[in-house]
C-alpha positions as CSV (number, residue, x, y, z in Angstrom):
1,X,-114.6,3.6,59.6
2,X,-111.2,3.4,61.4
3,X,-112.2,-0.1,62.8
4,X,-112.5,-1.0,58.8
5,X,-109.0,0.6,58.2
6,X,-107.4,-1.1,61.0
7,X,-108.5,-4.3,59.7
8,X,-108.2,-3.8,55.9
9,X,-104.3,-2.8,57.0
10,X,-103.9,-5.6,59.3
11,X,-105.5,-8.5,56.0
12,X,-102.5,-6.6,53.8
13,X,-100.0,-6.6,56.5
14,X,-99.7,-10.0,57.6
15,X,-99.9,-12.2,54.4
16,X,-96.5,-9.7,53.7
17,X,-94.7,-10.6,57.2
18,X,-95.4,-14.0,56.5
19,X,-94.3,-14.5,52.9
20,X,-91.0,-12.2,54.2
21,X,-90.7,-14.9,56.9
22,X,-90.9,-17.6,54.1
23,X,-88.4,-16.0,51.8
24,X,-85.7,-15.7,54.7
25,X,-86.5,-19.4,55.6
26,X,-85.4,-20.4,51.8
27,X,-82.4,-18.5,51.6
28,X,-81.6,-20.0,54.8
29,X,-82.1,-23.0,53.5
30,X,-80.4,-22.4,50.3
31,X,-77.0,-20.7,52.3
32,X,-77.2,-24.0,54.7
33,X,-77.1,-26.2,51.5
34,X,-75.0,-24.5,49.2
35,X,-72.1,-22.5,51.4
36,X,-70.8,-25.9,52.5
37,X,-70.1,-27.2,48.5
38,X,-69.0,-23.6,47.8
39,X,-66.6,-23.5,50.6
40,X,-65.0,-26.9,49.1
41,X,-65.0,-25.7,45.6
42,X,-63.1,-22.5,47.2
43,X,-60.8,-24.0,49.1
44,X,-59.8,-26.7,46.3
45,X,-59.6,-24.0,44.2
46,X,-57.2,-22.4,46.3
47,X,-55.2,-25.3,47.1
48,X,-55.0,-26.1,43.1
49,X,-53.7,-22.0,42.7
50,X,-51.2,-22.2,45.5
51,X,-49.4,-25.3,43.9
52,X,-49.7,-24.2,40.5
53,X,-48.2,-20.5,41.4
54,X,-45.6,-22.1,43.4
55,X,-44.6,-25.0,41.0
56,X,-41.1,-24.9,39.8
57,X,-40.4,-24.4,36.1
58,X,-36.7,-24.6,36.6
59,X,-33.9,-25.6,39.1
60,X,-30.5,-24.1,39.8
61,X,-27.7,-25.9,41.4
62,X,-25.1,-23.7,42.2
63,X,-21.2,-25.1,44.2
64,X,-19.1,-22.3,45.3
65,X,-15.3,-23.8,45.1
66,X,-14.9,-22.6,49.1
67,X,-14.3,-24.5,52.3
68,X,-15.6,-22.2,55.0
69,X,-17.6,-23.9,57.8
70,X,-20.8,-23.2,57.2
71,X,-21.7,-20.9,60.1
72,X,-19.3,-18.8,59.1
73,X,-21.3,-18.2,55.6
74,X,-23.1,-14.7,55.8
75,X,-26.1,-16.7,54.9
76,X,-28.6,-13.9,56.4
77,X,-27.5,-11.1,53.9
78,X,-27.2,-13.6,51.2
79,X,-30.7,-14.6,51.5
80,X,-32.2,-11.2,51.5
81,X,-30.5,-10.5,48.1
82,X,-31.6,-14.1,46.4
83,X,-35.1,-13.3,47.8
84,X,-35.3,-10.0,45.5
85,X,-34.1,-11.9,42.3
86,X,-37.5,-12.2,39.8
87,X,-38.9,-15.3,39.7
88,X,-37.3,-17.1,42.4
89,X,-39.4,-19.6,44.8
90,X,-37.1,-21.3,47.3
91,X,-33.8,-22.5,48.1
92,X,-32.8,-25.3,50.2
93,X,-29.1,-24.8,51.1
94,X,-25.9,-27.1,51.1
95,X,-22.7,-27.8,53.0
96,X,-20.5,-30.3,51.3
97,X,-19.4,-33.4,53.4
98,X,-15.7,-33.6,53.9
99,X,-15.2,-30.5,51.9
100,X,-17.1,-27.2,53.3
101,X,-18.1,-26.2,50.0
102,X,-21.1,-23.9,50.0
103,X,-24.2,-24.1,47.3
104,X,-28.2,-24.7,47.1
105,X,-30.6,-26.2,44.8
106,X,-33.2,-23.4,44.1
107,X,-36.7,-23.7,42.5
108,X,-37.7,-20.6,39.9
109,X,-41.1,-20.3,38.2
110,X,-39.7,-20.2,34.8
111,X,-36.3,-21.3,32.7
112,X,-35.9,-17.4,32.0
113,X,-35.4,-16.0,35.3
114,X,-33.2,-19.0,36.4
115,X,-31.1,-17.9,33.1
116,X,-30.6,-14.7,34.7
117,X,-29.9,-15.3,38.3
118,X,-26.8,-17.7,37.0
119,X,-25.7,-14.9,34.6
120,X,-26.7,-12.4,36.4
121,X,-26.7,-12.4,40.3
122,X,-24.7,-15.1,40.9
123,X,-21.3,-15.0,39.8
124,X,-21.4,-11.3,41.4
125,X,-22.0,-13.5,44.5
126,X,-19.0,-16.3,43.7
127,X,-16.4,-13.1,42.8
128,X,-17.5,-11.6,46.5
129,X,-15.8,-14.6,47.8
130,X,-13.2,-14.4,45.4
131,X,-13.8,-18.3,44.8
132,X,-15.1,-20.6,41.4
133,X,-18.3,-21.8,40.9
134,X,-20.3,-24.1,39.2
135,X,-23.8,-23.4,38.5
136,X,-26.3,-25.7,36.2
137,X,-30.2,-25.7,35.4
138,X,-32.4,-27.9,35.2
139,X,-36.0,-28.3,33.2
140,X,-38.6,-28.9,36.3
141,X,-41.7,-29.7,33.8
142,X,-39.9,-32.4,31.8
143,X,-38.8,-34.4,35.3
144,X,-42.4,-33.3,37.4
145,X,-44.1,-37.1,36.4
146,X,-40.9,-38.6,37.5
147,X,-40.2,-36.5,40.5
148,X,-43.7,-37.0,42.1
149,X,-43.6,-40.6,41.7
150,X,-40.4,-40.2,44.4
151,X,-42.6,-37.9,46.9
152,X,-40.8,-34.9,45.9
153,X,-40.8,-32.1,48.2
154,X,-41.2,-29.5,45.1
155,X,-44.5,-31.2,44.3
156,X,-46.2,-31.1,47.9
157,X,-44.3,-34.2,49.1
158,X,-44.5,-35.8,52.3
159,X,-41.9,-37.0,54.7
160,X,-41.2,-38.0,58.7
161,X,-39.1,-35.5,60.2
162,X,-36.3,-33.6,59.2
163,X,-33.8,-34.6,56.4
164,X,-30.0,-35.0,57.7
165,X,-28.2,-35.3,54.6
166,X,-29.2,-34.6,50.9
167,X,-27.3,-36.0,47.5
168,X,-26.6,-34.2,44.1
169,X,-25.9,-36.9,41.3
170,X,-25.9,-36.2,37.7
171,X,-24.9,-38.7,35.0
172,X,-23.0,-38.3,31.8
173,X,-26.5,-39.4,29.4
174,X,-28.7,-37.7,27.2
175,X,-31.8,-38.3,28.1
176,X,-34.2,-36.0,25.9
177,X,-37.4,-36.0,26.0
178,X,-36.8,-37.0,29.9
179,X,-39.9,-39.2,29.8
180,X,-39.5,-41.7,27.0
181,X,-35.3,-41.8,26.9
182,X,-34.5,-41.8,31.3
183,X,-35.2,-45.3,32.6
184,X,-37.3,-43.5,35.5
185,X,-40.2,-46.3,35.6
186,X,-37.4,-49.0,35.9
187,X,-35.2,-47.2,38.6
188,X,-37.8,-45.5,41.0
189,X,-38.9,-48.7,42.4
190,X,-34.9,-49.4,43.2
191,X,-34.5,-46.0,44.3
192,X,-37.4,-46.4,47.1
193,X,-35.8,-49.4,48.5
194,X,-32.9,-47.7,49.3
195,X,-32.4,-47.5,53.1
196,X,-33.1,-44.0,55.0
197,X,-33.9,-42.4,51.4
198,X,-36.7,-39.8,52.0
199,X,-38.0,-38.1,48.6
200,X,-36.3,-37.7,45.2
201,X,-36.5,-34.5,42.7
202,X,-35.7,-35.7,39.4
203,X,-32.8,-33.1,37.3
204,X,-32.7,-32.9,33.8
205,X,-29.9,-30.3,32.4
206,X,-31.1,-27.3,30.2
207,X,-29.4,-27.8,27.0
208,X,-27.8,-31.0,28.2
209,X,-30.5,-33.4,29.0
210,X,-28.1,-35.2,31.8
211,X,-30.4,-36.6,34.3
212,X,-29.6,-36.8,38.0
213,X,-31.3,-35.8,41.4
214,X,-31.6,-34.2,44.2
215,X,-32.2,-36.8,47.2
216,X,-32.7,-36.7,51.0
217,X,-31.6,-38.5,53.5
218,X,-32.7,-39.4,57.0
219,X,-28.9,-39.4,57.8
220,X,-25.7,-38.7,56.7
221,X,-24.4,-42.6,57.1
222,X,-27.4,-43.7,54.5
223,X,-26.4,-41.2,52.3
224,X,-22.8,-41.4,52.3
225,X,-23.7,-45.6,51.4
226,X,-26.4,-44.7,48.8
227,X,-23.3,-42.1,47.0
228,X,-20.2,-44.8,47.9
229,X,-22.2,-48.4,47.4
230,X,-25.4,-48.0,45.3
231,X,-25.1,-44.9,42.8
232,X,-22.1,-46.3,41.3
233,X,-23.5,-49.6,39.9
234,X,-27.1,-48.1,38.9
235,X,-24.2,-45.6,36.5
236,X,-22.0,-48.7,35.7
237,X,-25.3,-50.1,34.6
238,X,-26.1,-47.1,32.2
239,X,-22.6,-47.4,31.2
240,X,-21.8,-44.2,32.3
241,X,-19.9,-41.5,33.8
242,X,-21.6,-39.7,36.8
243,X,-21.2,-37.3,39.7
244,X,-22.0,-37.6,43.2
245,X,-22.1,-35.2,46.3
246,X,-23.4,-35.3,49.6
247,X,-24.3,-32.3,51.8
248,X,-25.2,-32.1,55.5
249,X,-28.7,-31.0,55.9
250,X,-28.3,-30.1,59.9
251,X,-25.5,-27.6,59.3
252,X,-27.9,-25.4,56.7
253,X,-31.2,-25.9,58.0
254,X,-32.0,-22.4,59.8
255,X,-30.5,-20.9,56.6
256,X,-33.4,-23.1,54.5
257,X,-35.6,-22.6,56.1
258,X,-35.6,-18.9,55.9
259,X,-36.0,-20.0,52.3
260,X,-39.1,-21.5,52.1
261,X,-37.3,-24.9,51.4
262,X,-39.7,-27.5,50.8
263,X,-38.1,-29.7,52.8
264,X,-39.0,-28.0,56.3
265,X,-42.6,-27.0,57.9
C-alpha cells in the first residue's frame, strides 16, 4: 500500500513541477520580450515629461542701470533668492560690453509668475542697489516654432562648446500673432549664416508684440559685428527702430550655471 502511495503522489507531483517549470519559462519569455519596448516607452515618456515641465511659458529680461564689474555682483545670494520665486526655471546671466551693466534672461513656466517676479521681487532687488531698471516679458509659446527652428537652447538645443558673448535685440514692430505677422521663415535662413552665431530664442513682448532675440555667440568679435554690421540693415529693412546689446558670456558663466542656464552642461 505505501509503494501505491508513493507512486500515485509521485504521477500528481511531477506533471505539477513541470507545468510550474513551463509557466516560469513564458513569463521569461514574455519579461525578455516585453521589458525592452516598455523600458523605451518609459524612458520616452520621461524624456517627453522632463521637456514639457521644463518648457518656458514666458521670459524676463531684466537691465539693472549699474556698472560694477561683474565679480563684484553678489551673484551667490542673489541666486538663492531668484531660485525661491514660484515658477521660475532658469536664468542665464549678463554683463554688458563696454558698460558693466548687470541683468539675465530668465525662463518661467507661465506668464503669471513672470508678472510677479517683475512686480514683485525684482525692483526690491534694483532699489537694493539703489540703481534703475528695465525689465520686459516675453510670450515663449507664441515664439517656440520660431525659436526651435534656430536650435534654441530653451527647446533642448544643441551647440559646440561654450557661448562667449550673447545679444539682446528687440525691434520697434508689432508683430501679433508672432507666427503669421514676424517674417521669421524669411530671416532664419539669414540669421544662420551669420558667422560664429550659435542658437537663437525668439522674444515677443507681452502686451507689446515687439519681436527680438536672444542670441549666442561663439565670441565677442562675432557678436559685436552681428549688433554693429548686420542687425542694423535686417531693422532698416523692416523700416524700423531697434535695440541692440551685447553681453559677455565668460564674465557670468559660473553665475549661470548655478542657474540651470540652458546654455551650459
Amino acid at each position: 500500500m505505501k509503494t501505491e502511495k508513493k507512486k500515485s503522489h509521485e504521477t500528481i507531483t511531477k506533471p505539477m513541477k513541470r507545468n510550474s517549470a513551463f509557466k516560469l519559462s513564458l513569463y521569461a519569455t514574455f519579461i525578455a520580450i516585453v521589458a525592452p519596448i516598455f523600458g523605451t516607452v518609459n524612458a520616452t515618456a520621461m524624456d517627453n515629461q522632463k521637456e514639457n515641465t521644463m518648457k518656458p511659458k514666458a521670459y524676463v529680461y531684466t537691465e539693472l542701470q549699474m556698472s560694477v564689474p561683474f565679480n563684484d555682483v553678489p551673484w551667490q545670494r542673489i541666486n538663492e533668492a531668484i531660485k525661491k520665486q514660484p515658477g521660475f526655471i532658469n536664468k542665464t546671466w549678463l554683463s554688458g560690453i563696454g558698460n558693466n551693466s548687470g541683468g539675465g534672461l530668465y525662463a518661467f513656466d507661465s506668464i503669471k509668475n513672470a508678472q510677479k517676479f517683475v512686480t514683485g521681487y525684482f525692483p526690491i532687488e534694483a532699489r537694493g542697489f539703489g540703481v534703475a531698471q528695465s525689465t520686459k516679458i516675453f510670450d515663449a509659446d507664441a515664439t517656440e516654432e520660431a525659436s526651435r527652428d534656430m536650435n534654441s537652447m530653451h527647446y533642448n538645443g544643441k551647440i559646440n562648446g561654450k557661448p562667449g558673448a550673447f545679444v539682446y535685440t528687440e525691434v520697434q514692430l508689432y508683430a501679433v500673432p508672432f507666427n503669421s505677422t514676424a517674417p521669421w521663415r524669411e530671416l532664419n535662413p539669414t540669421l544662420k549664416k551669420q558667422p560664429g552665431l550659435m542658437a537663437k530664442t525668439w522674444l515677443n513682448g507681452l502686451h507689446t508684440g515687439t519681436p527680438g532675440g536672444f542670441y549666442a555667440f561663439d565670441t565677442i568679435e562675432n557678436a559685436q559685428k552681428f549688433a554693429v554690421d548686420y542687425f542694423p540693415t535686417e531693422a532698416a529693412a523692416l523700416n524700423a527702430a531697434f535695440t541692440t546689446s551685447v553681453f559677455d558670456a565668460n564674465a557670468t558663466e559660473a553665475a549661470s550655471r548655478d542657474m540651470n542656464s540652458p546654455f551650459y552642461d
